[in-house]
VOBA-416508 format. One record per residue (C-alpha): residue in one letter; x negated, y, z. Coordinates in steps of 0.2 Angstrom, whole numbers, plus 2048, in hexadecimal, padded with zeros to 3 digits. Example, Ala and Ser with C-alpha at 12.3 -4.5 7.8 and 13.67 -1.06 7.14 Angstrom:
2
A7C27EA827;S7BC7FB824;
//
This chain:
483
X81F77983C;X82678A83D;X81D79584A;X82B7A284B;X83A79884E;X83B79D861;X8387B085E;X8457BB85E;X8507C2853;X84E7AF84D;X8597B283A;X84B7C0836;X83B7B683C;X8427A7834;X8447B2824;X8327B8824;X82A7A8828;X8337A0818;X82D7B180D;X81C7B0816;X81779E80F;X81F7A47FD;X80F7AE7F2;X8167BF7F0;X8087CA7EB;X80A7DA7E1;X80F7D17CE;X8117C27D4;X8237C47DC;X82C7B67CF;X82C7A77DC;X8337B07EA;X8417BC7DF;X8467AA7DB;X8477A47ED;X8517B47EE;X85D7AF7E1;X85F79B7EB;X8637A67FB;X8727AE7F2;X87779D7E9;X8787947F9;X8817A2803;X88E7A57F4;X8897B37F2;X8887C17E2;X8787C57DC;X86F7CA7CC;X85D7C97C8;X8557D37BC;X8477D17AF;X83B7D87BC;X83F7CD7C8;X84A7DA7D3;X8567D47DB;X8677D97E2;X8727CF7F0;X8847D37F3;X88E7D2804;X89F7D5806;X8A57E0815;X8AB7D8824;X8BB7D882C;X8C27EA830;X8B37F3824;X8B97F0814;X8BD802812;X8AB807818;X8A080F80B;X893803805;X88280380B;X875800802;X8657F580A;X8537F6800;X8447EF802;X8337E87F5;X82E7D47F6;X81E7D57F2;X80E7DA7FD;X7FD7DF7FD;X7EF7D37FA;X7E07D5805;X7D47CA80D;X7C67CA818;X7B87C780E;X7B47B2817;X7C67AD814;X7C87A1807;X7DA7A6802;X7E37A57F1;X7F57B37F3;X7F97AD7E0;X7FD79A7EA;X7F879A7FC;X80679D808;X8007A8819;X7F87A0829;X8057AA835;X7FD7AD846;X8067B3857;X7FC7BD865;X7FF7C8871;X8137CC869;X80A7CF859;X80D7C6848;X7FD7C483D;X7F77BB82F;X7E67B2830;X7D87BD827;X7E37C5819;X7F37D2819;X8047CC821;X80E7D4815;X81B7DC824;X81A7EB816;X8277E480F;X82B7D2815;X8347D9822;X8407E1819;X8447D480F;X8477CA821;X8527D5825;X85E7D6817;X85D7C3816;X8627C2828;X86F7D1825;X8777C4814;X8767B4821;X87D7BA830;X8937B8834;X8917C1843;X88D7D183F;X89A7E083C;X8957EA82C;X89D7F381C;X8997EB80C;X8847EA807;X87C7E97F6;X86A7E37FE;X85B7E87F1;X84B7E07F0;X8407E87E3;X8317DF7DD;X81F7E97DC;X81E7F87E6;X8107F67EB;X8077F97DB;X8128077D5;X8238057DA;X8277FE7CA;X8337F07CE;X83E8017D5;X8378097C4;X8417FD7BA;X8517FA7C4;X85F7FF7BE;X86C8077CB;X87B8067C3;X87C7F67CC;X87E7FE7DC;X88F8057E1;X88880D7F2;X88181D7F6;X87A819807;X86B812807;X85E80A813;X85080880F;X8457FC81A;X8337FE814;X82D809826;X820805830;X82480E840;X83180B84A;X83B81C852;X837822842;X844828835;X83B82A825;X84783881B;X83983D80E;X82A838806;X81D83E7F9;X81C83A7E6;X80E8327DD;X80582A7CD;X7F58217CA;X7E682A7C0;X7DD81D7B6;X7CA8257B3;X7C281B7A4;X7AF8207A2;X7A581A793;X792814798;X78480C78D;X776800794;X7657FB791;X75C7ED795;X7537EE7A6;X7467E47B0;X7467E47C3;X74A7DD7D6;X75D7DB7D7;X7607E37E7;X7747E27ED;X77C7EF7F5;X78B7EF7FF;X7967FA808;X7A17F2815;X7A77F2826;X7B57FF824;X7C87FD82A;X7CE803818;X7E180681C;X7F380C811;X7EC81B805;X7FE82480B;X80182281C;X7F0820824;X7E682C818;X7E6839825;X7DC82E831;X7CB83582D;X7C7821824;X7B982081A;X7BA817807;X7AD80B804;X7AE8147EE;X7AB8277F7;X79C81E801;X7968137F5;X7958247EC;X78B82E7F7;X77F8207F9;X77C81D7E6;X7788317E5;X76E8337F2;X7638227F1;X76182A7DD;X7578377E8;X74D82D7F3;X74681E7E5;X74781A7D1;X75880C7CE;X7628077C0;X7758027C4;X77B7F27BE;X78B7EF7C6;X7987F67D1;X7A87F27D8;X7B47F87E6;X7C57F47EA;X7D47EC7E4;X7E47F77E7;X7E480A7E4;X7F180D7F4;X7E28057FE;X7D480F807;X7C68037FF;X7BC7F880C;X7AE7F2805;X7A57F87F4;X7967EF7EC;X7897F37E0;X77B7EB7D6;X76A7F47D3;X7587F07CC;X74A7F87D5;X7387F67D4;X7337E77E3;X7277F57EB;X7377FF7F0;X7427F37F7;X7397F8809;X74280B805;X751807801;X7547FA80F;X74F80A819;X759816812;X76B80A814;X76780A826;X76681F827;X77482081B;X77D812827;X77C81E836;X78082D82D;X790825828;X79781E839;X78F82F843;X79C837835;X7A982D838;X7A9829848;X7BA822853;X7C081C842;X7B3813839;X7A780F845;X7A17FE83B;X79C80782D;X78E7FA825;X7837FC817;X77C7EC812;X76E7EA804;X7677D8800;X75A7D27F4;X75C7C57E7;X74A7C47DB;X7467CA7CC;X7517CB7BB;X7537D27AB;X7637DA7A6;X76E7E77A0;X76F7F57AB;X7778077A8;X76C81579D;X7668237A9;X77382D7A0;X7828237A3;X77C81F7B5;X77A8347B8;X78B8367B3;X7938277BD;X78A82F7CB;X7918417C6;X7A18397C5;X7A182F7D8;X79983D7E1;X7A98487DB;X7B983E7DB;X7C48447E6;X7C98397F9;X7D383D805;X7E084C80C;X7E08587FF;X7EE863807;X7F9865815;X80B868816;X80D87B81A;X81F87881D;X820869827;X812865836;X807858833;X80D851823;X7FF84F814;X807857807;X7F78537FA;X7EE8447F9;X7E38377EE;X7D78277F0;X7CE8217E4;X7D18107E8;X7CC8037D9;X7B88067D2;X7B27F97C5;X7A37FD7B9;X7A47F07AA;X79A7EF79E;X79D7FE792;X7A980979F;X7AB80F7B1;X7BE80B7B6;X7C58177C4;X7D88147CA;X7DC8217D6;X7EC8247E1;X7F28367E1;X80083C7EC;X80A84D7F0;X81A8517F5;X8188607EA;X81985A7D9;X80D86A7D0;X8018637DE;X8008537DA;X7FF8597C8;X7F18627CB;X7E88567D4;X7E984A7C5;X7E38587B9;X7D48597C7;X7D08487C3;X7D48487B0;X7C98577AE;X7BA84C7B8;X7BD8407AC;X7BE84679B;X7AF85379D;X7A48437A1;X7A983E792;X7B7831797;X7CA830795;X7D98317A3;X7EA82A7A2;X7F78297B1;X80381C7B3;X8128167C0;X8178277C5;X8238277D2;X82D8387D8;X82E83F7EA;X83C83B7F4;X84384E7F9;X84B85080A;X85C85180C;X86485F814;X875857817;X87384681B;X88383E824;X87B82B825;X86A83482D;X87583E83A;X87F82D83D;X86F82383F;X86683384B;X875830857;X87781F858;X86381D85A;X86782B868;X875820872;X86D80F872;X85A815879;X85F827881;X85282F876;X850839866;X84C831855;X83D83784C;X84083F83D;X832840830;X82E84181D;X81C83981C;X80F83980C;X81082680A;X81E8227F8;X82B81A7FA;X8398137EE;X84681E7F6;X83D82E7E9;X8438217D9;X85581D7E0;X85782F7E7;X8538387D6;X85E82C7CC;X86F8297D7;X8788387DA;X87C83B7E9;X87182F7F2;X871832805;X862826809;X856824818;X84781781C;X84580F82D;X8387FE833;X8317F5841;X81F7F9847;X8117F183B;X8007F683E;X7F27F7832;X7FB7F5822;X7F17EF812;X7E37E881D;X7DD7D7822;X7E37DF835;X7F57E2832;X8017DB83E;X8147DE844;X8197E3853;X8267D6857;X8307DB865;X8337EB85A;X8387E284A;X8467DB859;X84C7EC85E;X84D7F484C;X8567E584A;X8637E9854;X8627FB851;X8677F883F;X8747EC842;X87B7F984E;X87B806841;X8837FB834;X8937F9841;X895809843;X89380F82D;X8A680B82D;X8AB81B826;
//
């Protein structure tokens, strides 16, 4: 039974209740592109579908806009994947347990997906509705954004006639985003060898944090389970004698990692010490990050003896070399506009295998040298340990517009239905607007979204009392884009 029938604006819950029990993580996007491409069938619409899976809806103008400009309405289909660590959930093939409470919309123990179901909502609503005044709309939905924009990537944009463009993938409403920051993922791959070893198998865990998006919430003083797990390794190398058999952290380079595990052998007679020394590490950790990651927890469990292959005192020096000295975090701040992060990077994705340490990091700038720079950083790291780098999905900054008719039109209309100013911002976080701005010329483009808290965590919900107001903000707009 469909839990958001009676909620309001019922065409765009109804929309993201059908999305919501589709699987649409990140690569796995061809089911609902195909449910996409039904909804155009049954509404006699145009559409085309590309070998990516993108795909593109055309609407006619109504009556009386035929004249008017195009405008151009994007959005990605797929979503972050992440869980809380109990739920038994499958994205390649469960749908989402929606829950309502207290005007929010949650899922139950994993993401939402708001980032970007809502847009795609939206634009469905937007094709479906014979009420609505508008000028003629080519709706985008772009497949994997989440993972490097590369369903933007691979568009191409000579299907498009308009050169106004909404883009829908905000998560702050009264927010008009007007710029964001370019970026590219630095993939570290650092050889090891390993002997065999004898020993307790003790477990070590880092969990407890709220992780977060690496672009819009990097500022927030969140800890990463890798930059912990880290510190911990390093300094425990101080305290007693171990050899490093496994580790693992995270699943999603744009992701401030949660939780972060590792497999040691220790002599029994030192279990005692170590136990003791997670506790002190534990409270160093939430003293330092106090008011943001309070729950900070350092869990260390003992499994029995074994024999196994664990890394050579060499290999293990340098993967601690190399995790006590990978960047996280704000590099830089904008010294033009206040309180923008100009430079960022999380090293989101740590996995020893058996012969090499893998390291995907997120890097971010609106400065292109910067970010640059920043992957040079990282590349130098790398290949003095003896290990090589490559980047990959690069993606360009979306510049600010000077003259920008459709954000002045947008500013005043926002202005005469709530009697208040518009906020204008250019934030850290990539968006696909950088990849349609660089490659369609005069592109006058701007992003705007309903509230959605806590994106790319198990926590994330929408606001849904503001996914009705941008609702009618944006159908307000598109009556009056007539010339």
């Amino acid at each position: 039974m469909a839990i958001l029938e009676n909620f309001e604006p019922k065409n765009v819950f109804h929309y993201f209740e059908e999305i919501c029990d589709i699987p649409h993580g990140s690569g796995n996007t061809k089911q609902i592109s195909d449910y996409l491409v039904n909804f155009a069938k049954e509404h006699d619409l145009k559409y085309v579908q590309d070998d990516m899976n993108n795909v593109v809806i055309y609407k006619p103008a109504t009556p009386g806009y035929e004249n008017a400009p195009t405008v151009i309405l994007q959005g990605h289909m797929d979503m972050v994947c992440a869980k809380c660590p109990e739920i038994e959930h499958d994205f390649t093939k469960d749908g989402l347990k929606l829950v309502v409470k207290d005007g929010f919309l949650s899922a139950e123990g994993t993401t939402l997906g708001g980032d970007d179901g809502i847009a795609v909502a939206y634009g469905l609503a937007l094709l479906d509705s014979t009420d609505l005044p508008h000028p003629a709309l080519e709706v985008v939905f772009t497949v994997d954004e989440e993972t490097g924009l590369l369903g933007a990537d691979g568009f191409d944009c000579s299907l498009l006639k308009g050169r106004r463009m909404i883009n829908l993938d905000s998560e702050k409403e009264g927010c008009l985003w007007v710029s964001c920051a370019g970026g590219v993922a630095g993939n570290s791959y650092l050889p090891v060898r390993r002997v065999d070893a004898s020993g307790r198998k003790v477990n070590v865990k880092v969990c407890g944090l709220v992780g977060g998006h690496s672009g819009a919430e990097i500022h927030k003083n969140r800890a990463s389970a890798n930059i912990l797990m880290g510190q911990f390794l390093y300094e425990l190398s101080h305290v007693c004698g171990y050899a490093l058999k496994e580790l693992e952290g995270g699943q999603q380079d744009n992701v401030i990692t949660k939780e972060c595990e590792a497999v040691l052998l220790v002599l029994p007679e030192e279990i005692s010490q170590i136990t003791s020394f997670a506790k002190k590490m534990q409270k160093d950790f939430r003293a330092e990050y106090t008011g943001t990651d309070d729950t900070i927890t350092i869990q260390i469990t003992e499994e029995g003896d074994m024999d196994a292959q664990v890394l050579h005192p060499t290999s293990q020096e340098k993967v601690l070399f190399y995790l006590m000295n990978m960047p996280f975090g704000v590099k830089k701040m904008s010294g033009t506009i206040e309180n923008l992060v100009e430079t960022s990077c999380n090293p989101g994705i740590l996995k020893l295998y058996g012969d090499e340490l893998f390291v995907q990091t997120s890097i971010r700038s609106s400065v292109g040298t910067a970010k640059e720079a920043l992957s040079h950083k990282i590349q130098y790291l790398t290949e003095f340990l003896g290990g090589e780098y490559e980047t990959e999905g690069a993606y360009p900054a979306w510049e600010y517009r000077k003259a920008s008719p459709l954000r002045d039109k947008m500013v005043e209309i926002y202005k005469n239905m709530y009697g208040k100013d518009l906020e204008v911002v250019a934030i850290h976080a990539g968006l696909e607007c950088g990849i349609f701005y660089e490659r369609m010329e005069n592109l006058d483009c701007t992003s705007l979204g309903p509230d959605i808290l806590d994106i790319h965590t198990s926590k994330e919900r929408l606001d849904m009392a503001s996914v009705k107001r941008v609702w009618e903000y944006l159908t307000e707009v598109l009556k009056n884009l007539k010339d």
